[in-house]
C-alpha positions, 0 to 999 in steps of 0.5 A: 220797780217790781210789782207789789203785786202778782200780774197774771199773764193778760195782765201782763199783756195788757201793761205791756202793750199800753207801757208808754201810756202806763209810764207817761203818769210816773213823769207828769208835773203834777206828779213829780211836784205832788210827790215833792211837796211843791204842788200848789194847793190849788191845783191840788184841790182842784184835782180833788174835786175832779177825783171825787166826782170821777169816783162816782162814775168808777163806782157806777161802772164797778156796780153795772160789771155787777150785773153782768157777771154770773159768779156770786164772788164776782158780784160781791167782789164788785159791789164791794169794789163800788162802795170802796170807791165812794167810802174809802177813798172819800174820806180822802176828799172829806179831809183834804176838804177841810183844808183846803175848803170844800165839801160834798156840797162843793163836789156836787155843784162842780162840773167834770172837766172835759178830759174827766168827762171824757174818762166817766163816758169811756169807763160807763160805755165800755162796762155797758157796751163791751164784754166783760172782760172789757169791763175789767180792763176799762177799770183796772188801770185806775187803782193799778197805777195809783196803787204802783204809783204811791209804792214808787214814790214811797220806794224813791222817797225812803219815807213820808215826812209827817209834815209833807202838804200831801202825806195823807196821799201818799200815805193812802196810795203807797199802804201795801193793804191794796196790793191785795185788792190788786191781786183780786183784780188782776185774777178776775182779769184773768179768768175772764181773759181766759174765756175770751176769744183773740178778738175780744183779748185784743179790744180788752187791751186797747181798752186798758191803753185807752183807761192809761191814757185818760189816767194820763190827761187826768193829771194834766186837766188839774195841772192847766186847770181845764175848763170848758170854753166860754159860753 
């Protein structure tokens, strides 16, 4: 589908080199079951509580790039970007939680599932340890792809019944009111792609592959139910 969106040129770069990364979440089971209603509830809470936990770590990586960046719009950008994690989408998780039975008390005593470790300590280190535009790219594939992933499920399903077990989803995912927000990533990316040397362009877009991948094997964690080998 066409990209709601405009992609500045890095942008496009980035997509282009991590294409198979990017695309393998469009075909994952638990997509596909998800978007046609038959995704068993437990396997969707489950990977609730997992999101909820991993947002706290995109908002503690949206807060450090704060930090590092010099520009005001870019700061507040970013801080606001930090709130949104943990506000908007929250009540997401509050009112699935309802449903299917937890609360913030749930989410604070549930521990990360390996792959959604992993995914937190690559974001965080990247934003401390990487340059800026580094940063961004560690962070960008995540709202990216859910954002052109609910507007591709909307596009295929014509609509969203009102009675669909996960409308809520679907509904906040595929709302064109993101795609401003994209917009504003995607040109912060760019700004600072521009500033960047060859070297730091390239490891800026393994970055990027490596955030599709972890999009990827989020999926999958919720979908075979992931935990950490007996202690």
């Amino acid at each position: 589908m066409q990209s709601p969106f405009p992609i500045p040129t890095f942008a496009l770069e980035c997509k282009t080199f991590a294409k198979d990364s990017f695309g393998a979440s469009f075909t994952h089971p638990f997509v596909l079951a998800l978007a046609k209603g038959t995704l068993d509830p437990k396997v969707f809470r489950f990977y609730q509580i997992q999101d909820a936990k991993y947002l706290e770590s995109f908002s503690d990586a949206c807060a450090i790039l704060s930090t590092k960046v010099s520009d005001p719009d870019d700061k507040l950008w970013l801080i606001d970007a930090a709130r949104m994690a943990l506000v908007v989408e929250g009540q997401l998780h509050i009112g699935y939680g309802k449903t299917l039975g937890y609360d913030a008390n749930t989410i604070a005593n549930t521990e990360p599932t390996p792959n959604n470790w992993a995914y937190q300590n690559h974001m965080v280190a990247t934003v401390m340890k990487g340059s800026v535009l580094e940063g961004f790219c560690a962070i960008a594939p995540c709202p990216w792809l859910y954002i052109e992933l609910g507007q591709h499920l909307l596009q295929e399903m014509g609509s969203i019944p009102q009675d669909h077990p996960y409308a809520s989803w679907l509904n906040m995912y595929s709302d064109p009111g993101f795609n401003e927000y994209m917009t504003h990533l995607l040109a912060r990316v760019q700004k600072y792609a521009d500033l960047a040397d060859e070297t730091s362009k390239a490891r800026a877009k393994m970055v990027f592959q490596q955030s599709c991948n972890y999009e990827w094997m989020f999926w999958e964690q919720a979908w075979t139910n992931q935990n950490w080998p007996s202690r």
